[in-house]
N, C-alpha and C positions, 0 to 999 in steps of 0.2 A: 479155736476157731469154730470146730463142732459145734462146742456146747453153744456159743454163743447165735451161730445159725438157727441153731432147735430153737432157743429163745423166740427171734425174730420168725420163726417157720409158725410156730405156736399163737405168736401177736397177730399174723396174720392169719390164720385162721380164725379166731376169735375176733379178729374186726371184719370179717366177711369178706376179704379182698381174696381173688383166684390167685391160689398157685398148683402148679401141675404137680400133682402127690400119686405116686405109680407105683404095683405092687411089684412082690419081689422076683414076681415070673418074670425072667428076661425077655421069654419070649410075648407078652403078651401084646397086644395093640396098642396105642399111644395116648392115653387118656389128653383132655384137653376142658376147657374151662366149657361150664353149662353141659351138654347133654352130645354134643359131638368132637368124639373122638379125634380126629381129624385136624384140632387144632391148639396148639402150641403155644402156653402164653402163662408169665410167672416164673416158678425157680421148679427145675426136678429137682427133686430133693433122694430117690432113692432109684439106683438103678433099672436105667431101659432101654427097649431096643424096639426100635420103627419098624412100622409093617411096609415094608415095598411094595405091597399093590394098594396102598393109601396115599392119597398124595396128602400133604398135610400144610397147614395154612400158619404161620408166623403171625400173631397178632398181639404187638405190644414185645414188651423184652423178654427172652427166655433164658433165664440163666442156671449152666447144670453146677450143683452146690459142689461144694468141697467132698472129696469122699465119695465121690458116684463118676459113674461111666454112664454117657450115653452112644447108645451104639446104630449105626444107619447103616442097613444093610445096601446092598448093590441094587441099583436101579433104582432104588428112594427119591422121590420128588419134593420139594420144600418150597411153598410159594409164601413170599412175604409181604402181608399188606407194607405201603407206604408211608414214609416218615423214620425219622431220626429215634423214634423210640423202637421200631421192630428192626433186633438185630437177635445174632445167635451167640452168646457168651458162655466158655466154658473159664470159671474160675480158677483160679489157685488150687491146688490142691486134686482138682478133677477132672474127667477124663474123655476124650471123643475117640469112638473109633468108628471112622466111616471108611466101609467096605466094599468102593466101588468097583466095577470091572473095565475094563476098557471096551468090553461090548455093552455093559452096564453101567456107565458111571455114575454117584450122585449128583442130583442136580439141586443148588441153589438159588434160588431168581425171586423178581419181582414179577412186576407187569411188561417188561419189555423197555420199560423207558428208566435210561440212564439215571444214576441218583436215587433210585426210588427207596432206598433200605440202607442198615447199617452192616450187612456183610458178616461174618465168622470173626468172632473176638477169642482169641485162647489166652488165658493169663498166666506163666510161668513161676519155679522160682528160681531161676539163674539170676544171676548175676547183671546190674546195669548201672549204670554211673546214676540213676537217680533214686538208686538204694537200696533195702529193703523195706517191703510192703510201700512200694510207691503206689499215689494215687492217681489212675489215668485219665486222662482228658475225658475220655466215654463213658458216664452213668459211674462215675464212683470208686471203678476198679480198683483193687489193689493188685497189685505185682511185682515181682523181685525178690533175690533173696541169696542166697551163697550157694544153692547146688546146681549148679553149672551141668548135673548130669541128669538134672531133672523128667520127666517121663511125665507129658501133658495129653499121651497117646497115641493115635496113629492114623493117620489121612493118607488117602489110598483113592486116586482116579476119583475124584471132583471136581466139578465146573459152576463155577459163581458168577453170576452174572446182574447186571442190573445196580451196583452195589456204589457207595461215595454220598452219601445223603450227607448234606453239608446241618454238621452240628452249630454253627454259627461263623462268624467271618473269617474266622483262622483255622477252623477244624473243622474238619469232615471225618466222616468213614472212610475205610480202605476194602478192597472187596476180603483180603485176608489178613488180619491184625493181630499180629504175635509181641505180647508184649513178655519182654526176659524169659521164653520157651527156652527150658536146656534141650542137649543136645539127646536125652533117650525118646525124645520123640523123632517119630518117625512121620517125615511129609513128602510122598513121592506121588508125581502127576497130579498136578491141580493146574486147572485151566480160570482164569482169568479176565473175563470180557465184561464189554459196555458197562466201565466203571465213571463218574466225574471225579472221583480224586486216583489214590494211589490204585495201584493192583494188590501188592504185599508191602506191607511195611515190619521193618522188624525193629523194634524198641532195645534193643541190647538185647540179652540172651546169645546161646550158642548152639542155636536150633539149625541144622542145616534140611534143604530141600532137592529135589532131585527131579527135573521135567516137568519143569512149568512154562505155559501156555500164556503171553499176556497181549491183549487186544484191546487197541479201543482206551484207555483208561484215560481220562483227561487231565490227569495231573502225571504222575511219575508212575513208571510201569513198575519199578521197584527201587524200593525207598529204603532205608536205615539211619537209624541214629540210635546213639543211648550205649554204643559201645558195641553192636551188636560184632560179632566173630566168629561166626559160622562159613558154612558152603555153601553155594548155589551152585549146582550143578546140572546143564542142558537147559539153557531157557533161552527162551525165542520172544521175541518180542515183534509185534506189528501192529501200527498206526500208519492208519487212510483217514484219520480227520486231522482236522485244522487247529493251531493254537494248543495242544496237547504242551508238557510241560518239559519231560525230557522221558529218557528211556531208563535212565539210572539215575537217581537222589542220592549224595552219601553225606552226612550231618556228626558233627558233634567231635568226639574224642574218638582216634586211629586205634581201633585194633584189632588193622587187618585183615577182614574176612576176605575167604576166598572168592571170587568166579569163575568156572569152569564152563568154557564153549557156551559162551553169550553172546549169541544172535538178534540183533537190532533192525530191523528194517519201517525207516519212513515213503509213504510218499508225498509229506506235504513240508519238506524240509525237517528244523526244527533242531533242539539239542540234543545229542545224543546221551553223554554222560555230565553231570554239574557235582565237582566237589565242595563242599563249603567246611569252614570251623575248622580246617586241619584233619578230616577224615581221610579215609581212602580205601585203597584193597591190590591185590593182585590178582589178575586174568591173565590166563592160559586159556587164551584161544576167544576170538575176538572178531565178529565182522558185523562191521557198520556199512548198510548201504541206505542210501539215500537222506541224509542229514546234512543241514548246511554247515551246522557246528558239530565235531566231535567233543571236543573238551571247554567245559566253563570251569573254569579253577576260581573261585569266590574265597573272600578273606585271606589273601595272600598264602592259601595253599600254596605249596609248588608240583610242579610234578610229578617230582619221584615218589610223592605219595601215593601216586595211581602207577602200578607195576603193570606192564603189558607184553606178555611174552618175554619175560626176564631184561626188559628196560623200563626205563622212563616213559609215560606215557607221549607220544609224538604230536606236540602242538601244531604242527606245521597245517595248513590250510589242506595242501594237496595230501595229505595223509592217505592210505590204505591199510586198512584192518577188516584182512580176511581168511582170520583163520583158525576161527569156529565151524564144527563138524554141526552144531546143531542145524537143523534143519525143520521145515514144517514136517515133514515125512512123520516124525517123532510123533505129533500129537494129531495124527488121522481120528486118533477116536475122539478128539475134540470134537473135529470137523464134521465128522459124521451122524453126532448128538446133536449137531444143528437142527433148525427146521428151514434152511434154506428152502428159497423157491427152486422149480426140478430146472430152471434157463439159468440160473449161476451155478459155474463149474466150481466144484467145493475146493477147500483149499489141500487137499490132498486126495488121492484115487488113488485107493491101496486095493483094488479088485477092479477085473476084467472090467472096462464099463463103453458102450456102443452110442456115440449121440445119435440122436434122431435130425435130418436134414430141415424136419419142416419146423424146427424150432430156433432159436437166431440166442445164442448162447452168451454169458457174459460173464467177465474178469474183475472179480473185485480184490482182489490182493493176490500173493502168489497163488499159483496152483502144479501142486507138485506129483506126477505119477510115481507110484512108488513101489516096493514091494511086491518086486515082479508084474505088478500088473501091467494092463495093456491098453491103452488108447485108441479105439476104435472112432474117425471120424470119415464118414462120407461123403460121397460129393454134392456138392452144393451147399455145404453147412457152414454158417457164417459166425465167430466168434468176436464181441465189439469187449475191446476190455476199457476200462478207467484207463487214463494217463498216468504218469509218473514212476517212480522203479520200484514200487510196491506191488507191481502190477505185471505180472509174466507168466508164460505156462512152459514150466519144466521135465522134462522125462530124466529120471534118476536112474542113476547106473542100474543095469538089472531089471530096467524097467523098460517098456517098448510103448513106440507109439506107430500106427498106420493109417495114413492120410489117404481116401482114396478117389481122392478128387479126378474128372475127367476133363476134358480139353473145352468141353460145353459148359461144363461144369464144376468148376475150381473152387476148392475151398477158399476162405476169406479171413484172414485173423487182421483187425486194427483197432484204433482206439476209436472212442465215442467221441470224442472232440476233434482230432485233428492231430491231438499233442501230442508227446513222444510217450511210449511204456513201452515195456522188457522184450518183447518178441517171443519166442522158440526157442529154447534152450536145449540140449541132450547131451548126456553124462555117458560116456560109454566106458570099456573096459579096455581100450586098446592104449600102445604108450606113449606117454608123453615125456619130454624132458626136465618136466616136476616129478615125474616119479608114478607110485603106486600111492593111489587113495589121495592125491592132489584134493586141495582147498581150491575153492575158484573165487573168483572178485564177488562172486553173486550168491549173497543169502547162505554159506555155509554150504553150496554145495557139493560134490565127492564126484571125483571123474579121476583114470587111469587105471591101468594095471597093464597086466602082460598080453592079453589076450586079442592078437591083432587082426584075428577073423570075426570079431564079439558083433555083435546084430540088437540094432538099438529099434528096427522095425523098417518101414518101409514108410516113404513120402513121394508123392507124385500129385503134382497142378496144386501147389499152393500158393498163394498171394498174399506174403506180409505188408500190410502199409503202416506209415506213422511212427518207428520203431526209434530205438536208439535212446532212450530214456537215460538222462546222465547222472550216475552216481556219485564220484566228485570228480574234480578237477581234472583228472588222469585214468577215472575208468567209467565205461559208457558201455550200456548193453546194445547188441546189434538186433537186424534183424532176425539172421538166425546163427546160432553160437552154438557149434560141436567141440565138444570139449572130449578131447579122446575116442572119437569112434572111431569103430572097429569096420571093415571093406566087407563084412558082411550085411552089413545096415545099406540099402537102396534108396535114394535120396535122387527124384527125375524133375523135371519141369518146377521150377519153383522161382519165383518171382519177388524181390522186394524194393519196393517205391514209396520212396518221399519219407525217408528215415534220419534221425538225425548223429546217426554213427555209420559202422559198418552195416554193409550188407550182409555178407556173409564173413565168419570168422573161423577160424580152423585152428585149435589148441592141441596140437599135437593128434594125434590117430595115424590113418590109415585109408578114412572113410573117402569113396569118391561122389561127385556130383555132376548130374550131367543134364546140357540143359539150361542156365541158369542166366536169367535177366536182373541189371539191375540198374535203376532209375534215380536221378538226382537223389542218393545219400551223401549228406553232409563230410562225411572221411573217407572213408576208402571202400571202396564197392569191394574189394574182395583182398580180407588180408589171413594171413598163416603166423605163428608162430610155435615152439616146442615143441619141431619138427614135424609138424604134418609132414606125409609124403604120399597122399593121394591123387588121384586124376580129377580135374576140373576138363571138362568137355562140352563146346559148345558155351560159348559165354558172351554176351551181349550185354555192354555198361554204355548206358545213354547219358550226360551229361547236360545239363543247362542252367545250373546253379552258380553260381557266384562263391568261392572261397570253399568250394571239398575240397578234398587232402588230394585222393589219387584214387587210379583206377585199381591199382593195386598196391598192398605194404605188403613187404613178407621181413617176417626179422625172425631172430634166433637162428639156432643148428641148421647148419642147410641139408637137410633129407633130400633133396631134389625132386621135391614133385612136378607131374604133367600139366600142361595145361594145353588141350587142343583147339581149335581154332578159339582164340581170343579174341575179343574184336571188341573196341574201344573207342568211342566218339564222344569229343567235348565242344562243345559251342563257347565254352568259356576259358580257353587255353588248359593252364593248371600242367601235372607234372602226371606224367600218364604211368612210370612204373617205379616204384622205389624199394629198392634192399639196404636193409641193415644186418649190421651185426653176422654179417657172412652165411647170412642166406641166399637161397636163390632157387631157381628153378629149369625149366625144359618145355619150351614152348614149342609146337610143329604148328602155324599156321597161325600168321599176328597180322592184324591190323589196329593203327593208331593212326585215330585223322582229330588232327584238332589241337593236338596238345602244343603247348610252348617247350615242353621238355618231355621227351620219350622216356627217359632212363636219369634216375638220381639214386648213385650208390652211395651209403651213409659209413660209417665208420670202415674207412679203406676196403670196402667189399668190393672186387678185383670187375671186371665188366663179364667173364667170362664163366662168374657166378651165373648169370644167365645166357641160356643157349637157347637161340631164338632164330628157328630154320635153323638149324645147324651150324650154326657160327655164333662169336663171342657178339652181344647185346652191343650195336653202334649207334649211336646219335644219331650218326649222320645218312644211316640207311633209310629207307622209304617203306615201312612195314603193311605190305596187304595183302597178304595170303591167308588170311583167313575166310572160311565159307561162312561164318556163322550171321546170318543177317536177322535185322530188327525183325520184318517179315516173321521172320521163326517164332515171335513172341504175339503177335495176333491174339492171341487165348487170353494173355493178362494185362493189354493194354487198352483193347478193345471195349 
């Protein structure tokens, strides 16, 4: 293969056509065609290593030969003119090692707009059902071969972007294209974005990766075929456009590869995983939110080809798969290597960060607090996010958020249309009856432990609207969702109107809330389960919708939590308090005016589960002792 390179390395020199010829100093600068340095174009032929304070320009194919390393130091920039000929290929035989940081990571791109380039090609020689020295669809390649323990190099904190340049009607680029990679190569944190085809695809080989980033890609977020049998391990996936393809490709001949805590999240529907040809894999650890489909099984696959948490993959419609630890939290330094504008909130705060009131903030996918940090938001500060459940801002265990909206001045989080998106989330450390380090419905989030004083921050005069954004069939995010907090987290005056799930949800903790209005939501203005047993204080649930559930659900362990003056008004009958599942609670001071049915207990829960003024919950009582009047809410309906 050498000798026969030198040949062709020779011809073309001697026909006057550029190739990138680099001396043996590793460290030198990056020669390039003509007289600047700075640009990339032709075969390296002898080991090199990029300057990080150059940014360097991709023009035409650049392929590193058999027998050389090229190596990209941390914070290295690579801009690639456009079209289906500038792409980055390292062949058979040879080597990349880019050496990014997570404060510095390399960056890949074009101009910004989607398609524009052919992406990162590595050519292996493992092993793939289409041989050895197979030839790839893109410019000629060769790849494949019998060591399966092959060493193509070592990819370390990269972000590609821009990438899918369609090679003609059935081929494009992938932003990262492993064709038969064995498994000595090392692929950990590569991020992903504004791709038109795949994000990775893997051609057979037994190359596994570790914390990958994938957004945006208009075809399949991650792809395989050709046998490939490797690992993925912590990869997140998120699409907020339209017509994307699915989140998982699997093609060709079974064997097996692994996924490890595969995070999915749509907001515009769409398929999540499509098996074809008899492929498949097994997942441990698995959450899909917002997709209409999870499984397309093509060419009479069956299921048990896709393993998920040690079964069959679960066709059924109303399915729930959530329980993937990945999270966005993971790749902050994605998010943070953006050039976001400073009014969208990034999709991770992993440091202390203060908005500014006089600017009107906004939501384009999750936004996840992390890392200890802290969420500073003040009054009057208005946050409009995108619709759908791609779209929420969550405080992660360990992480704090304080609202510090006043009575004149109340914070405001809703969507930009009208429509439903995720709400308020917060992850605390107090316990739930899932346990320590619980999975939630939502994005792989982490909530529970022991600690039932834990302090997730302070909230006071906020106004959720529009909330309730539905995942599938049987889970919907409310307006605001405490998942384990702890009674040292202060949570005052806080309002949610015109959502289309719950108002508020309480997943076990400790936390109390006092204060709280809430306006025609679609289910239940205020439900508990996995034994909350906090104090709710001062409650006002206004009614005049058609077909909500209840003023209140509580289900699961009955913890007995408080609830002081309660006060419940419906213009449209409906069922004003329901337990299941041998819940229940401690009401001092109830009123219900309106409803057709005060009290509906669910699976044999006795009436005496709730004590309300001090006696067992009756139907046939007249409930108005509660002080808590609409009045009191002035500040968020005004």
């Amino acid at each position: 293969m050498m000798k026969t390179l030198s040949k062709l390395l020779s011809l073309l020199l001697i026909t006057g056509l550029c190739v990138v010829s680099c001396s043996d100093d590793d460290d030198s600068p990056a020669p390039g065609p003509g007289s600047d340095p700075s640009e990339l174009s032709g075969i390296i032929s002898e080991n090199l290593t990029l300057d990080a304070s150059v940014e360097y320009k991709i023009k035409g194919t650049v392929t590193v030969a058999e027998g050389v390393t090229l190596t990209i130091p941390a914070g290295t920039e690579i801009v690639s003119d456009a079209g289906t000929e500038n792409y980055l290929a390292i062949l058979k035989g040879a080597d990349i090692n880019i050496q990014g940081t997570a404060s510095n990571p390399v960056i890949m791109r074009a101009n910004g707009q989607a398609g524009a380039w052919g992406g990162l090609v590595i050519c292996g020689d493992a092993t793939t059902t289409e041989g050895v020295d197979a030839t790839a669809e893109v410019g000629g390649l060769i790849y494949g071969g019998t060591n399966d323990t092959d060493n193509s190099g070592s990819i370390d904190y990269l972000i590609i972007r821009d990438a899918g340049a369609q090679i003609n009607a059935d081929s494009q680029f992938n932003g990262l294209t492993l064709y038969a990679v064995g498994s000595g190569t090392t692929i950990e944190n590569v991020a992903i974005i504004n791709g038109t085809d795949d994000g990775v695809e893997f051609f057979g080989g037994t190359v596994s990766a570790t914390n990958m980033y994938l957004e945006n890609n208009e075809d399949d977020a991650v792809d395989w075929t050709e046998g490939w049998n490797g690992t993925l391990t912590n990869a997140y996936v998120t699409n907020t456009i339209a017509n994307f393809s699915t989140a998982i490709e699997a093609d060709g001949v079974n064997n097996n590869p692994t996924l490890v805590n595969f995070t999915a999240i749509s907001s515009t529907g769409g398929t999540a995983i499509q098996i074809k040809n008899d492929s498949g894999a097994t997942i441990n650890g698995l959450t899909l939110t917002g997709f209409t489909t999870s499984f397309d099984f093509r060419d009479s696959a069956p299921a048990s080809n896709l393993q998920i948490d040690s079964a069959d993959a679960d066709t059924a419609t109303d399915a729930v798969f959530s329980t993937s630890s990945t999270n966005a939290s993971l790749f902050a330094w994605v998010t943070n290597a953006g050039s976001g504008s400073d009014s969208v909130l990034p999709a991770t705060i992993s440091s202390d960060l203060t908005l500014d009131a006089s600017i009107e903030y906004s939501i384009n996918g999750p936004v996840l607090v992390s890392n200890d940090a802290k969420l500073t938001i003040p009054a009057g500060t208005k946050i409009v996010s995108e619709s759908g459940t791609a779209n929420y801002l969550a405080v992660l265990k360990g992480a704090s958020i304080d609202i510090q909206g006043t009575m004149a001045d109340p914070v405001v989080m809703e969507s930009n249309d009208g429509q439903a998106w995720g709400g308020l989330l917060i992850c605390g450390d107090a316990t739930t009856t899932e346990g320590v380090d619980a999975i939630a419905e939502v994005g792989g989030l982490v909530y529970g432990g022991n600690n039932n004083t834990d302090n997730s921050g302070t909230i006071n005069y906020l106004i959720l609207k529009n909330t309730g954004a539905q995942i599938n069939a049987d889970s919907q995010f409310n307006g605001l969702t405490l998942y384990a907090v702890g009674n040292g987290t202060t949570i005052t005056n806080v309002a949610v109107i015109g959502g289309s799930d719950d108002g508020v949800e309480f997943f076990g903790g400790t936390v109390n809330l006092t204060n709280f209005y809430a306006e025609n939501l679609e289910d239940d203005s205020v439900d508990w389960t996995e034994g909350w047993n906090g104090t709710l204080t001062n409650a006002y649930v206004n009614l005049t919708i058609n077909n909500f559930s209840t003023a209140i659900e509580a289900d699961g362990v009955n913890n007995n939590p408080t609830l002081v003056n309660f006060t419940a008004v419906s213009t449209m009958g409906g069922t004003g308090i329901q337990i299941k599942n041998d819940s229940g609670c401690t009401i001092n001071g109830l009123t219900l005016t309106g409803f057709d049915t005060q009290f509906d207990f669910r699976d044999s829960a006795p009436a005496s589960n709730v004590q309300a003024d001090s006696a067992d919950a009756n139907e046939a009582t007249t409930y108005n002792t509660s002080t808590t009047e609409a009045s009191d809410f002035a500040w968020a309906t005004n």
